[in-house]
C-alpha positions in Angstrom: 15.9 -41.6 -12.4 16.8 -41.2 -8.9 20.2 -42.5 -8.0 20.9 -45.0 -5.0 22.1 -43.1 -1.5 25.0 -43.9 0.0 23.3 -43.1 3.4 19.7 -45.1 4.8 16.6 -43.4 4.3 15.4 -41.9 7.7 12.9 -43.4 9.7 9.3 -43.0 8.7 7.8 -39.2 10.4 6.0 -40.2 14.0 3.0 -38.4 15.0 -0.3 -38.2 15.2 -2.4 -38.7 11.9 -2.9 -36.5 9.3 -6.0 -34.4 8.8 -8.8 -36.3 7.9 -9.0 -37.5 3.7 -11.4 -35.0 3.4 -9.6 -32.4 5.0 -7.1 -29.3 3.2 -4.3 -31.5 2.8 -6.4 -34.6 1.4 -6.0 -33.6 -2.8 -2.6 -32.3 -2.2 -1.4 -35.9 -0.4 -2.7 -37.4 -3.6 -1.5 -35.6 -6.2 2.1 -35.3 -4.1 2.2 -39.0 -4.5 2.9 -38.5 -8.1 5.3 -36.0 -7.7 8.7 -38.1 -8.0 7.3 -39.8 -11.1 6.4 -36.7 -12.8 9.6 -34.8 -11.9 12.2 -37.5 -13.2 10.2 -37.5 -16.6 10.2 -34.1 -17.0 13.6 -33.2 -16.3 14.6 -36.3 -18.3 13.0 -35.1 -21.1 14.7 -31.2 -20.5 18.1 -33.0 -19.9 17.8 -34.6 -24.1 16.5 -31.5 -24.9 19.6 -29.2 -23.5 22.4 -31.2 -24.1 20.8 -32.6 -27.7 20.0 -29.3 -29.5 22.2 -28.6 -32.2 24.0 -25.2 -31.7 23.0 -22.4 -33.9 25.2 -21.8 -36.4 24.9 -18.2 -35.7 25.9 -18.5 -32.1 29.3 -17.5 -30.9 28.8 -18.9 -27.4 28.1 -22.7 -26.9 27.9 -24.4 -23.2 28.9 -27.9 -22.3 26.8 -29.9 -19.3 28.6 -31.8 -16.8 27.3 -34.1 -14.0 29.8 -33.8 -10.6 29.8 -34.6 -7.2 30.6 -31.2 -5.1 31.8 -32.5 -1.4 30.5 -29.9 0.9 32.1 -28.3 4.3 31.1 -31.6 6.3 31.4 -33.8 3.7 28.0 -34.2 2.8 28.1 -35.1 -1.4 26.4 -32.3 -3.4 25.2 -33.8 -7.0 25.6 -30.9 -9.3 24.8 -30.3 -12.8 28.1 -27.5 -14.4 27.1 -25.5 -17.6 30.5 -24.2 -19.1 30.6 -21.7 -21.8 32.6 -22.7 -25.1 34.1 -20.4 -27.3 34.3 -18.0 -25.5 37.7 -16.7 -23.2 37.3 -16.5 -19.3 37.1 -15.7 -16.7 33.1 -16.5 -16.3 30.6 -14.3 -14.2 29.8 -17.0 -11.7 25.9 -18.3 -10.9 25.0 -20.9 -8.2 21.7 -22.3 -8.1 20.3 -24.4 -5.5 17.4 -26.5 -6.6 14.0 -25.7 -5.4 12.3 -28.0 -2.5 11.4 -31.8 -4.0 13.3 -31.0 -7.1 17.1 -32.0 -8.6 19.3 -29.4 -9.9 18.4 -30.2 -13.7 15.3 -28.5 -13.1 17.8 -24.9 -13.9 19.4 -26.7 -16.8 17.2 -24.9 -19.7 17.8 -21.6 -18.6 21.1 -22.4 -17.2 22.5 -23.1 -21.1 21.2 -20.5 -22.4 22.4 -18.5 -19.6 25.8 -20.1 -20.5 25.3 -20.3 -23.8 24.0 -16.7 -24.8 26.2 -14.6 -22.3 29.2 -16.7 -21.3 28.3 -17.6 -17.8 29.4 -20.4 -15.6 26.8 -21.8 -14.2 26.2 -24.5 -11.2 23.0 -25.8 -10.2 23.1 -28.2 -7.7 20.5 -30.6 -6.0 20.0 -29.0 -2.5 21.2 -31.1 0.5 18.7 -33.4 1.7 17.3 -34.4 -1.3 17.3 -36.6 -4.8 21.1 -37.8 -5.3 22.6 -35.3 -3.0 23.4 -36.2 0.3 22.9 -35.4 4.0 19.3 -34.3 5.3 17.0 -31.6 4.7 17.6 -28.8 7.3 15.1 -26.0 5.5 17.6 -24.0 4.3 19.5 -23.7 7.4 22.9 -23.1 8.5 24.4 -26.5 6.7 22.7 -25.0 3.6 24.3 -21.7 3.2 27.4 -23.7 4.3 27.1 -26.0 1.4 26.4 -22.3 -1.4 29.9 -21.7 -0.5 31.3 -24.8 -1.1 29.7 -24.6 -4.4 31.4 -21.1 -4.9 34.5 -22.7 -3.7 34.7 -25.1 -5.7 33.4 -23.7 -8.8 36.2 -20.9 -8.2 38.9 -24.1 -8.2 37.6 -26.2 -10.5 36.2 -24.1 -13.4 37.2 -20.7 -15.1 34.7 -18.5 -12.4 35.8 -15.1 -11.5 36.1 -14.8 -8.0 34.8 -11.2 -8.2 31.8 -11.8 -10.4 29.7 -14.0 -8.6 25.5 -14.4 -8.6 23.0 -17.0 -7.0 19.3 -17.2 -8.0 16.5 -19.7 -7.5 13.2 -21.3 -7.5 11.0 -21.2 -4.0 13.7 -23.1 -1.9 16.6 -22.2 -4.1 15.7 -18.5 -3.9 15.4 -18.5 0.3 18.8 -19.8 0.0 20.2 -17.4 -2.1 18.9 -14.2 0.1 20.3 -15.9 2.8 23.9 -16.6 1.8 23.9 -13.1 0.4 23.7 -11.8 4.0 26.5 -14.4 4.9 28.6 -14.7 2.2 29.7 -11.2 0.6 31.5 -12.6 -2.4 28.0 -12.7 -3.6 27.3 -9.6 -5.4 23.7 -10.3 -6.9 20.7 -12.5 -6.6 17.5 -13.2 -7.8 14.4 -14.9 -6.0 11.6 -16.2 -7.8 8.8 -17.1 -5.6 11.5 -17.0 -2.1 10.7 -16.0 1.0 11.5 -13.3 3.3 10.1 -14.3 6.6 9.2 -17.5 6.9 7.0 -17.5 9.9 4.3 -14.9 8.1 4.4 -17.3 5.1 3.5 -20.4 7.5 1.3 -19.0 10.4 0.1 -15.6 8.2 -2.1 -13.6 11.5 -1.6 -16.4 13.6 -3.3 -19.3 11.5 -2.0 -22.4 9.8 -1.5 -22.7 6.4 -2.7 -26.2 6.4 -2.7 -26.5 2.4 1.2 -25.0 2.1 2.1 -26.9 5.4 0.8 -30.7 3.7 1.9 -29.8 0.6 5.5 -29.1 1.7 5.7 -31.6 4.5 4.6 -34.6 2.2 6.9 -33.5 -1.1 10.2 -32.9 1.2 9.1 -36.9 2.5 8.7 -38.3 -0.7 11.7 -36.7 -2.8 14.1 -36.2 0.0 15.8 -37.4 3.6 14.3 -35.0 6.5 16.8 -34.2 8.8 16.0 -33.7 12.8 14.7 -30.6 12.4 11.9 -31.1 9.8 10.7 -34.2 11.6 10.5 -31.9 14.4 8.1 -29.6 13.1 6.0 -32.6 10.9 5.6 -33.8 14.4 4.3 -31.1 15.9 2.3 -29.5 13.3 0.1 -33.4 13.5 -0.5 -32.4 17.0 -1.8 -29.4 16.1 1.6 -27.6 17.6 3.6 -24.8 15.2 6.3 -23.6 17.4 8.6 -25.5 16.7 8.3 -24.1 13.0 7.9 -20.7 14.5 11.1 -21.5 16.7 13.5 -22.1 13.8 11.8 -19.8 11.0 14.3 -16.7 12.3 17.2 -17.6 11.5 15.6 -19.0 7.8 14.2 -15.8 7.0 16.3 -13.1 4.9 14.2 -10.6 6.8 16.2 -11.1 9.8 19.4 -10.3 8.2 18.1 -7.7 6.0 20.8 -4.9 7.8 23.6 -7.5 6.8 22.6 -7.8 2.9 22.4 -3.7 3.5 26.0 -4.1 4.6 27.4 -6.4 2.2 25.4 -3.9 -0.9 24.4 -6.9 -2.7 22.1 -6.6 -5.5 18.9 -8.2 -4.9 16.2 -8.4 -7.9 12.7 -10.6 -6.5 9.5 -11.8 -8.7 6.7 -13.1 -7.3 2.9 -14.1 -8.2 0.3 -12.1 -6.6 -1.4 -15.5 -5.8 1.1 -17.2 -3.9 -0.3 -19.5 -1.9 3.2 -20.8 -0.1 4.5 -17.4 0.5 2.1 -14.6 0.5 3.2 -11.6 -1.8 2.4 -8.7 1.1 5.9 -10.3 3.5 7.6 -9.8 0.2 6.6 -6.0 -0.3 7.4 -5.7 2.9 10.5 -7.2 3.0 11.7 -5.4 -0.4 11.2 -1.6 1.7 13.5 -2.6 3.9 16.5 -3.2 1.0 19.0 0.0 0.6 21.0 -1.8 -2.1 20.1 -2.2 -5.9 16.8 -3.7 -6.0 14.3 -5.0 -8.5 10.8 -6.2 -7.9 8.2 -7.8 -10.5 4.5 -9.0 -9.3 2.8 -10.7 -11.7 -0.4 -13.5 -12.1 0.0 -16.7 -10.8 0.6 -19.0 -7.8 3.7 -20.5 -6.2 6.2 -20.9 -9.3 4.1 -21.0 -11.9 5.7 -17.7 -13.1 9.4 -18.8 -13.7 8.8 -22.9 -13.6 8.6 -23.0 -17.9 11.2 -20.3 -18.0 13.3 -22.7 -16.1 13.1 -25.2 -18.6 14.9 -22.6 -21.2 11.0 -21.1 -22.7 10.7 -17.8 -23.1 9.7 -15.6 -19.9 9.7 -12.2 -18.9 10.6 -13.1 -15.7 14.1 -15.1 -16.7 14.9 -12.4 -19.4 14.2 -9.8 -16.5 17.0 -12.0 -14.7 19.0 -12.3 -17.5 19.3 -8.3 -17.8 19.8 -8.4 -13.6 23.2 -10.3 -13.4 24.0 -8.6 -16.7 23.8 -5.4 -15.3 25.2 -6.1 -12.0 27.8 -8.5 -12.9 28.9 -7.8 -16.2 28.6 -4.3 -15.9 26.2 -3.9 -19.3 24.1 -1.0 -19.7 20.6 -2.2 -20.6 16.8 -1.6 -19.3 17.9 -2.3 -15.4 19.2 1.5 -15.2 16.0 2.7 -17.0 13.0 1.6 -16.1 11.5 1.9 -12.0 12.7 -0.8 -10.0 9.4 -1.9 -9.2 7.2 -3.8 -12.1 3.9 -5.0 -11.4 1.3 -6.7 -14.0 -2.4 -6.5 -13.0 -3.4 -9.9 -11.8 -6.9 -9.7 -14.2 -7.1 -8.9 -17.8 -4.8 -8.4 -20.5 -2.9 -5.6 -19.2 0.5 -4.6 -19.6 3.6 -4.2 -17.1 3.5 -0.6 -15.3 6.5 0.7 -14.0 7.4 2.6 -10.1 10.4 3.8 -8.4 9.2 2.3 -5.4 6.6 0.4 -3.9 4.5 2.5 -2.5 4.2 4.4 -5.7 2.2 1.7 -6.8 -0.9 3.0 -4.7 -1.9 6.7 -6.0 -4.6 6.9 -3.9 -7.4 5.3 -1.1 -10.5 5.6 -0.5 -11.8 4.7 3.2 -15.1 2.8 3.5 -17.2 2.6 6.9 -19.3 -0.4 7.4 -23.2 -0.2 8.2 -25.2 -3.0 9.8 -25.1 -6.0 7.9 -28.3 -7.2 7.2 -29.8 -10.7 6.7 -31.3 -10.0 3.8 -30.1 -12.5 1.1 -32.5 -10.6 -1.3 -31.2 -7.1 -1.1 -28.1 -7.7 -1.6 -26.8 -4.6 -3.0 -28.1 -2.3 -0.4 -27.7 -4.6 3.1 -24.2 -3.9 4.4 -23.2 -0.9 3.3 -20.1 0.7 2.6 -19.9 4.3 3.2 -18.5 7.3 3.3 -19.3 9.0 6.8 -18.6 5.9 10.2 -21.6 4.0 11.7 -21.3 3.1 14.9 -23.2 1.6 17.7 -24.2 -1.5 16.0 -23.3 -5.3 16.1 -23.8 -8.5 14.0 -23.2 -11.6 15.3 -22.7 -15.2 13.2 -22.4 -18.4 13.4 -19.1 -20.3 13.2 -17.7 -23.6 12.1 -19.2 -24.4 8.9 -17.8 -22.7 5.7 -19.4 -20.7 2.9 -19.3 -20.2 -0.9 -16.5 -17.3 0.2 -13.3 -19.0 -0.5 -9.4 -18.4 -1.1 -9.2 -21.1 -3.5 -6.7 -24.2 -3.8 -3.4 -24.1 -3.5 -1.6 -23.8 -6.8 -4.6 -24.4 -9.5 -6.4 -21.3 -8.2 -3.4 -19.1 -9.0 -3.2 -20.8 -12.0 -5.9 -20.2 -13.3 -5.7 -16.6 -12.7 -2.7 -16.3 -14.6 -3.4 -18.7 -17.4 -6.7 -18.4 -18.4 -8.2 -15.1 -16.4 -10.7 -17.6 -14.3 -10.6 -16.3 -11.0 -11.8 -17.4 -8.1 -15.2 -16.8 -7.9 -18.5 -16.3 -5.5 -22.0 -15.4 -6.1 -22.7 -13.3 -3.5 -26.4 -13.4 -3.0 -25.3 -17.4 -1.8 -23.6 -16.6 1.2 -25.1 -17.5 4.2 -25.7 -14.4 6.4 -26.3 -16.2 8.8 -22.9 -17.6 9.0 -21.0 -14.4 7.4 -21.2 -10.7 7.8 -21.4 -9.5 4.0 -21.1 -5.7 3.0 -21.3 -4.3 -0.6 -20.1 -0.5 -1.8 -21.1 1.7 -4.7 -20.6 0.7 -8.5 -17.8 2.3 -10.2 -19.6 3.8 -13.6 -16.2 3.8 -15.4 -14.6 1.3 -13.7 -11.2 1.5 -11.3 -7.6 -0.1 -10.5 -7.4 -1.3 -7.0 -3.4 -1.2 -6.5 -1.9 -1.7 -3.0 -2.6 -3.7 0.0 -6.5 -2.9 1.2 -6.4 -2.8 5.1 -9.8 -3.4 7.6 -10.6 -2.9 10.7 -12.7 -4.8 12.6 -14.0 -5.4 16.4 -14.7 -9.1 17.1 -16.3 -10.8 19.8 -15.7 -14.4 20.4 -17.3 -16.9 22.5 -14.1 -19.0 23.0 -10.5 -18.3 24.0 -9.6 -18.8 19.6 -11.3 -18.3 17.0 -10.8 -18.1 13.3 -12.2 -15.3 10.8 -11.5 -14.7 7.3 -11.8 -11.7 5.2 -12.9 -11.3 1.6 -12.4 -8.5 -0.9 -14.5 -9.2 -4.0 -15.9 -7.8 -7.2 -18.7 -8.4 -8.1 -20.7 -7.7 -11.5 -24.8 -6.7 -11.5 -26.3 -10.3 -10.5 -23.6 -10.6 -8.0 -21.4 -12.6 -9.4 -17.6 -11.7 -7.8 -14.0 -12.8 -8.7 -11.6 -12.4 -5.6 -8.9 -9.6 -5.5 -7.4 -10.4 -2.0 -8.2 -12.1 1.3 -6.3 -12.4 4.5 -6.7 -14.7 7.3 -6.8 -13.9 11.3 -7.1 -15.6 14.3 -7.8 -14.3 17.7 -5.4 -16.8 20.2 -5.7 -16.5 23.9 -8.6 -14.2 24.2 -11.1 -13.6 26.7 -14.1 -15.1 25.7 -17.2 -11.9 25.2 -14.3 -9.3 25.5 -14.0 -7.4 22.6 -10.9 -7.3 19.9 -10.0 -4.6 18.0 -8.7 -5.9 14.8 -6.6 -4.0 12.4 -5.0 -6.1 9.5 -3.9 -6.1 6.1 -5.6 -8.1 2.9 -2.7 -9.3 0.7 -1.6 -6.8 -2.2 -3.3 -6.9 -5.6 -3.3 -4.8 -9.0 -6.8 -5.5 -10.3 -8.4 -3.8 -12.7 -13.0 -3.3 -11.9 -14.8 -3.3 -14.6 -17.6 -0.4 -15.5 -20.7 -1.4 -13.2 -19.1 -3.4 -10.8 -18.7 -2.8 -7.3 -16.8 -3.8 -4.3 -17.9 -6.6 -1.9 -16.5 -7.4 1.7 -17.0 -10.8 3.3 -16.1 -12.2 6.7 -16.9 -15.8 7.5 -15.2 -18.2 9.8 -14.2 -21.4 7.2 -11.8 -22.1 4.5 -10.5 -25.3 3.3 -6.9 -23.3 2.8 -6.2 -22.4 6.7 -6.6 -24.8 9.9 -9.6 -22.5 11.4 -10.2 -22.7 15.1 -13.4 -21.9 14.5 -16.1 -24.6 15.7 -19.6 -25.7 14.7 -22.0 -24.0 18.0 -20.0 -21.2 18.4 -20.4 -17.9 17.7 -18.9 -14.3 16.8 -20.3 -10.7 17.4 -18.7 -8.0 14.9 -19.5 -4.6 16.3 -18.5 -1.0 15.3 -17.8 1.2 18.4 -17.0 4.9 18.4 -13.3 4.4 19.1 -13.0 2.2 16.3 -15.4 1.9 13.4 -15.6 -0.7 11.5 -14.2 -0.1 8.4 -11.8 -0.5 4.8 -9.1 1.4 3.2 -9.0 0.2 -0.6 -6.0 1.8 -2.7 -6.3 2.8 -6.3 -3.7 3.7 -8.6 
């Protein structure tokens, strides 16, 4: 249960109203509602679980859980849960682990035993500020926040048996932003692990210059419910209801580990990241991105899922490659054991369909082996003839445009925020389409040649197009499917873009990249490219009258790069 503040709630968030109820945000509102109810009896239920279980009698480790109040650099009251080895002599390799956003620190406390329990390390996971029973306001892990990490290393180093030159930090989401960023602060921090962090927080909330509208609700509404927002998160809840994002892409700099990549360089610290390929809160591709600009000891693992879903029963002390894979990390890099860390690639990547197994790169660009560069033909209106209309080839075709209608969406989708990722990595549903349902008349559709013994699409596919709007912003979105015999298609990747500021009937040259994916085609099926102007994940700018041209000129055909391993 939640305990009482010593501080007043803040004043309810002014604005604008939301989105409409039937909006992106409308499910995620109402399931977010039930968000503090189903946290407190979950983590209840881990709290009997960790500090209940009987000891195996076979262990020479135990731990010990403690409940304290950390008082941070301003004073601000940090509730924190300690996990102390027993029987075992110190000093203790050191982790920190702020919570993830909306959640208390117990949500670490599973894996934090058995970190404790089965390799001696002192652990602290603490509730970050802002929110549940800690104090002060949510700042989205700015400078108060990496303030308050080293408090917490402070006073773990005075008040437990921590070695002061042995220390880690890892986290969920939030907890794992924070931890990149006090690594490029604080150098006492030697290595850290990010599951499902960010790098660059503007890309992850305005990806090619559109709202993430499902992300955006999601996270304004759970920070309201389980926490206190502080001035600069009622800021930007303000703005974003009037349909304003710079005062998110104002503060999202000095958030984002990507701005201080040359000072975690500097400092050397060891920096191991996992993420799902279907993130839908931070988008994989500003992760890759991010990880080729590390020159320290690095580790990267892309697997199925969605925001969290990866690590979240890991966290709870169930098995998971993805806490093991930590587990080895700070072994390795703080204990100085010799295990898999110094064999294997640095770079791990699972294929986000099927049942295949882990492959192994010494860096990410190895993942891609080699692409294949499609020009698009005419697209055609042609609902029947599907396979053939919109062709992608070999040789560029020029000279031609197509031009759609805007404003009202088609089957082509990204999916929901959270289940669709889910259910990728669950249950190997992906998120579908039947192709020969999408309007052309309201998307340009294009379809390639079946692959007879099937193929592995590995890397980031990138497209160029040449748009021509009728209004100073519109939205498009891009689809890479694909698709069996009758058309059926399951999504690899998608990215959306939106021309701002433009000259209405001037043409754009657009050349972007669709998010990263490992996905294995199966034997017959082909690829499938869609462009449309809806999707019920994004704020589109796109507007019911209006209209886009897509056109392939000489200087820049319209076309796809798709990498295969």
């Amino acid at each position: 249960m939640r305990s009482a503040r010593n501080t007043p709630r803040s004043a309810p968030l002014t604005g604008d109203p939301s989105p409409t109820e039937d909006g992106p945000g409308s499910g995620l509102r109402a399931a977010a509602r039930l968000l503090p109810r189903l946290l407190s009896c979950v983590m209840a239920a881990v709290l009997v679980s960790v500090t209940l279980a009987p000891t195996p009698a076979s262990a020479a480790i135990g731990a010990t859980v403690d409940y304290e109040t950390i008082v941070s650099h301003d004073g601000t009251r940090l509730k924190a849960k300690v996990i102390t080895p027993t029987g075992v002599e110190g000093p203790h390799p050191l982790l920190v682990m702020p919570a993830a956003w909306g959640t208390p620190h117990i949500l670490y406390v599973g894996a934090a035993a058995k970190l404790a329990h089965e390799s001696g390390y002192q652990v602290v996971a603490y509730t970050s500020r802002g929110f549940w029973d800690s104090g002060g306001a949510i700042e989205i892990a700015g400078p108060e926040d990496r303030a308050d990490a080293g408090a917490v290393i402070d006073w773990a180093l005075e008040n437990t048996d921590a070695d002061p030159d042995r220390i880690g930090m890892a986290g969920i989401s939030y907890g794992g932003g924070i931890s990149l960023l006090t690594a490029a602060e604080d150098d006492r921090v030697r290595a850290v692990a990010s599951l499902s962090g960010w790098a660059d927080l503007a890309v992850s909330l305005y990806p090619d210059q559109t709202i993430d509208a499902q992300s955006a609700e999601l996270l304004l509404l759970a920070g309201s419910l389980t926490g206190n927002p502080g001035t600069t998160l009622r800021e930007v809840d303000s703005a974003y209801r009037r349909g304003d994002i710079q005062p998110a892409l104002d503060m999202a700099p000095d958030r984002s580990a990507a701005t201080k990549v040359d000072a975690i360089n500097a400092n050397g610290t060891a920096v191991m990241m996992a993420h799902a390929w279907n993130d839908g809160i931070f988008p994989v591709g500003h992760i890759t991105d991010f990880y080729e600009e590390l020159d320290v000891p690095k580790r990267l693992m892309l697997t199925p899922g969605d925001h969290a879903t990866q690590e979240a029963f890991g966290a709870l002390g169930l098995p998971s490659e993805v806490w093991e894979a930590l587990a080895d990390w700070f072994d390795h890099h703080l204990k100085g054991e010799d295990n898999e860390v110094d064999v294997d690639g640095p770079v791990h990547v699972k294929p986000n369909n099927g049942r295949g197994g882990w492959t192994s790169h010494p860096d990410w660009p190895s993942v891609t082996a080699d692409t294949e560069q499609y020009y698009l033909a005419k697209p055609s209106t042609d609902w029947f003839r599907w396979q053939s209309s919109g062709a992608m080839e070999s040789a560029p075709s020029t000279g031609w445009n197509y031009r759609f209608r805007t404003g009202i969406g088609t089957p082509a989708e990204s999916g929901t925020l959270m289940l669709s990722g889910a259910l990728q990595q669950f249950f190997d549903i992906p998120t579908g389409v039947l192709l020969p349902t999408v309007d052309r008349y309201r998307a340009a559709v294009w379809t390639g040649p079946a692959y007879p013994d099937g193929a592995r699409v590995a890397g980031a596919p990138e497209v160029t197009f040449t748009f021509t709007p009728t209004t100073a912003n519109q939205s498009v979105y891009v689809y890479l499917y694909a698709v069996n015999g009758n058309g059926t298609g399951s999504l690899l990747s998608h990215t959306p873009y939106t021309l701002r500021d433009v000259a209405p009937g001037e043409p754009v040259t657009v050349n972007t990249e669709l998010a990263p994916v490992v996905w294995d085609v199966p034997a017959g099926h082909r690829l499938a490219l869609v462009v449309d102007s809806r999707d019920a994940r994004y704020r589109s700018e796109s507007v019911v009258g209006d209209q886009v041209t897509v056109t392939s000129p000489e200087g820049a055909p319209a076309q796809i790069t798709v990498p295969f391993a």
